[in-house]
ROBA-148686 format. One record per residue (C-alpha): x, y, z; residue number from 1. Coordinates in steps of 0.25 Angstrom, whole numbers, plus 5000, padded with zeros to 4 digits. Layout:
<sites>
((X Y Z) NUM)
...
</sites>
This chain:
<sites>
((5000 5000 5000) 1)
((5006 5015 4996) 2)
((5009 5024 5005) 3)
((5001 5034 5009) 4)
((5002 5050 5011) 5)
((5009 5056 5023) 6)
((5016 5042 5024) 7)
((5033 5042 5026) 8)
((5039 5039 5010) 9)
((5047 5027 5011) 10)
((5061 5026 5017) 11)
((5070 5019 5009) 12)
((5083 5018 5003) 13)
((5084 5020 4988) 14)
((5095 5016 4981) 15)
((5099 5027 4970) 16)
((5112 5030 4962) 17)
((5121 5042 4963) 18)
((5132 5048 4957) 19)
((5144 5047 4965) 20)
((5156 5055 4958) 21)
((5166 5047 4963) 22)
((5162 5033 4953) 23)
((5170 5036 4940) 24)
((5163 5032 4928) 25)
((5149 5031 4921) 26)
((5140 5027 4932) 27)
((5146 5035 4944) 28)
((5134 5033 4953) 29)
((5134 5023 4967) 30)
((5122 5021 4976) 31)
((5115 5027 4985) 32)
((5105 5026 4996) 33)
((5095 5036 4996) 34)
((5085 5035 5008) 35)
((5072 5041 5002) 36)
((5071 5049 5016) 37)
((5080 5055 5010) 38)
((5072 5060 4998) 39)
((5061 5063 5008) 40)
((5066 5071 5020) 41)
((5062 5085 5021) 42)
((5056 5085 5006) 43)
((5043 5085 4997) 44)
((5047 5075 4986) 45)
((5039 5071 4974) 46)
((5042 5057 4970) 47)
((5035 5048 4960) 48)
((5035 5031 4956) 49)
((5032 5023 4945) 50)
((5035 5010 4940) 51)
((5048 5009 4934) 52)
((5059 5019 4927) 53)
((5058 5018 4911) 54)
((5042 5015 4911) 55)
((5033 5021 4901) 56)
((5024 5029 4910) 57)
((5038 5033 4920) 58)
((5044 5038 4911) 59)
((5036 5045 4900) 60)
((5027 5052 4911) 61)
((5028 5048 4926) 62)
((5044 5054 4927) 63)
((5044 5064 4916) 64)
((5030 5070 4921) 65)
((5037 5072 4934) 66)
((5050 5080 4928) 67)
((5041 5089 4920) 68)
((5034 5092 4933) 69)
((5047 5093 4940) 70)
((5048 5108 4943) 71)
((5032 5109 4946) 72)
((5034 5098 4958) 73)
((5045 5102 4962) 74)
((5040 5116 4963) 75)
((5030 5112 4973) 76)
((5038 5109 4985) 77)
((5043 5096 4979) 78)
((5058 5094 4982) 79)
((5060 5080 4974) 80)
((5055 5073 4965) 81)
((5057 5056 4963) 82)
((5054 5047 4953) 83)
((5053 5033 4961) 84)
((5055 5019 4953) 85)
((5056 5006 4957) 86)
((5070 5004 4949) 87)
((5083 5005 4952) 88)
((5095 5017 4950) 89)
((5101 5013 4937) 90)
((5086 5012 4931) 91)
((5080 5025 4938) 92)
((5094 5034 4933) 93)
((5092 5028 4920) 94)
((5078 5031 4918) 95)
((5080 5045 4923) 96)
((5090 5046 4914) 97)
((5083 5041 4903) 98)
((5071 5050 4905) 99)
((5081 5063 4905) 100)
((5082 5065 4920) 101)
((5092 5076 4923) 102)
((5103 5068 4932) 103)
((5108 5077 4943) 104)
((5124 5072 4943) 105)
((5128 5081 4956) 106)
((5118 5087 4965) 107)
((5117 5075 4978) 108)
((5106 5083 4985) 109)
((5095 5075 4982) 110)
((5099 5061 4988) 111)
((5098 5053 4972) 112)
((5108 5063 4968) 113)
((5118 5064 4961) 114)
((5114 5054 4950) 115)
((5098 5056 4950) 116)
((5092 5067 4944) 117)
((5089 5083 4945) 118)
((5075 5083 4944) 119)
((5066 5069 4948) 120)
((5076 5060 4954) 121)
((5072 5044 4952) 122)
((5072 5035 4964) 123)
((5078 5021 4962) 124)
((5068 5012 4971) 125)
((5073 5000 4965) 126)
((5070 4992 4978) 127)
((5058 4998 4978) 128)
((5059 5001 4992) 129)
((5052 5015 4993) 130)
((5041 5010 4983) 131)
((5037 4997 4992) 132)
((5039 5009 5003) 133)
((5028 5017 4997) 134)
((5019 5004 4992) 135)
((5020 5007 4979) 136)
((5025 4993 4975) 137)
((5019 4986 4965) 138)
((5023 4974 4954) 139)
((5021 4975 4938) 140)
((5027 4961 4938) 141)
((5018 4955 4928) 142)
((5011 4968 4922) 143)
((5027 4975 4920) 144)
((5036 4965 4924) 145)
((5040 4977 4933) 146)
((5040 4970 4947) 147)
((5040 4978 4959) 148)
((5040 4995 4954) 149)
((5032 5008 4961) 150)
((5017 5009 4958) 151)
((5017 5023 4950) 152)
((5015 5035 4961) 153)
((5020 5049 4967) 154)
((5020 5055 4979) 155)
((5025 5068 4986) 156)
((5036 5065 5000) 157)
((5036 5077 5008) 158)
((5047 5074 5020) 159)
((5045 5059 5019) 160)
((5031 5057 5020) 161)
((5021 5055 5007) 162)
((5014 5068 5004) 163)
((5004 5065 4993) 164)
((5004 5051 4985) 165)
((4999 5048 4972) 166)
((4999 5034 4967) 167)
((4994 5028 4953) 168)
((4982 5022 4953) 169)
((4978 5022 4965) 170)
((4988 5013 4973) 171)
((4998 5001 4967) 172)
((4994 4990 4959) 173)
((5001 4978 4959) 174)
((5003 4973 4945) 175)
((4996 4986 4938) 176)
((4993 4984 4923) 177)
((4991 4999 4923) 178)
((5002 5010 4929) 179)
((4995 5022 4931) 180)
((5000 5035 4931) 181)
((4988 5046 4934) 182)
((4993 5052 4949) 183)
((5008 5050 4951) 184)
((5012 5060 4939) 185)
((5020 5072 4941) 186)
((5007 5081 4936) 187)
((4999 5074 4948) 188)
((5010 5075 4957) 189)
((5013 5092 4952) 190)
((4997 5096 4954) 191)
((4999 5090 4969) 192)
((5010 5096 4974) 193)
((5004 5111 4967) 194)
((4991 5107 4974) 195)
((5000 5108 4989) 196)
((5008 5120 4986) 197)
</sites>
């Protein structure tokens, strides 16, 4: 079962990629532990989920709708925003990449930098730690051969604790034939955080 508004985000350790000047070469990054308080404490953060990096509906609307609105959210009190997916670092880089995500090679401030990205930064929950932490769960095993991924949804963290949720279709469905995408897009997300200002 999701979690509900004014409930604690999850605590977990996500394991993401970082530059580190010292490795010679072409892939000069290490790893790194970033505890997802720390993305949380003393902020208002936007983040949003979907299934998987490189699909259809992620990556010709869901992420793209939320870098067009970037500026707008961000303008509304928001200090982060963070594209969540159930895959690991090498994919997420890649698919940010891919999608012409500005890297942002030597500003550490935000805990995924340097080596993530300037504007929406891409969490790596490839143990899907923080997503079976938020019930969102869920298996396209047969309907995808996806096995376990993040129900599609978006919320707004403000020092920890969920402040406002939005999850497609209602709550999770195990083996889904659709995906729904009405609620967890950055338009829904923008007219929200307007709306509290």
């Amino acid at each position: 079962m999701p979690l509900a508004e004014g409930a604690e985000a999850p605590k977990v350790i996500i394991k993401a990629r970082v530059r580190d000047a010292s490795i010679p070469g072409d892939n000069p990054f290490t790893w790194k532990d970033v505890p997802t308080e720390s993305l949380f404490a003393g902020k208002r953060v936007v983040i949003f989920s979907l299934p998987g990096a490189f699909t259809p509906t992620c990556s010709s609307t869901h992420l793209p709708g939320y870098m067009a609105k970037y500026d707008e959210i961000k303008s509304c009190g928001v200090d982060e925003i963070y594209c969540l997916s159930v895959n690991d670092a090498f994919v997420m880089r890649k698919w940010g990449l891919d999608q012409g995500l500005e890297e942002e090679k030597e500003d550490g401030s935000n805990p995924f930098n340097p080596g993530n990205f300037k504007k929406v930064k891409l969490i790596p929950d490839g143990a899907c730690l923080f997503t079976r932490g938020m019930g969102m769960s869920c298996l396209w095993e047969k309907e995808r051969g996806f096995g376990e991924r993040s129900w599609r949804y978006s919320m707004v963290v403000a020092d920890g604790k969920i402040e406002k949720l939005f999850v497609e279709g209602g709550g999770v469905v195990q083996e889904s034939g659709p995906d729904p995408f009405e609620v967890s897009d950055g338009e829904t997300m923008l007219k929200y955080l307007q709306s509290k200002k």
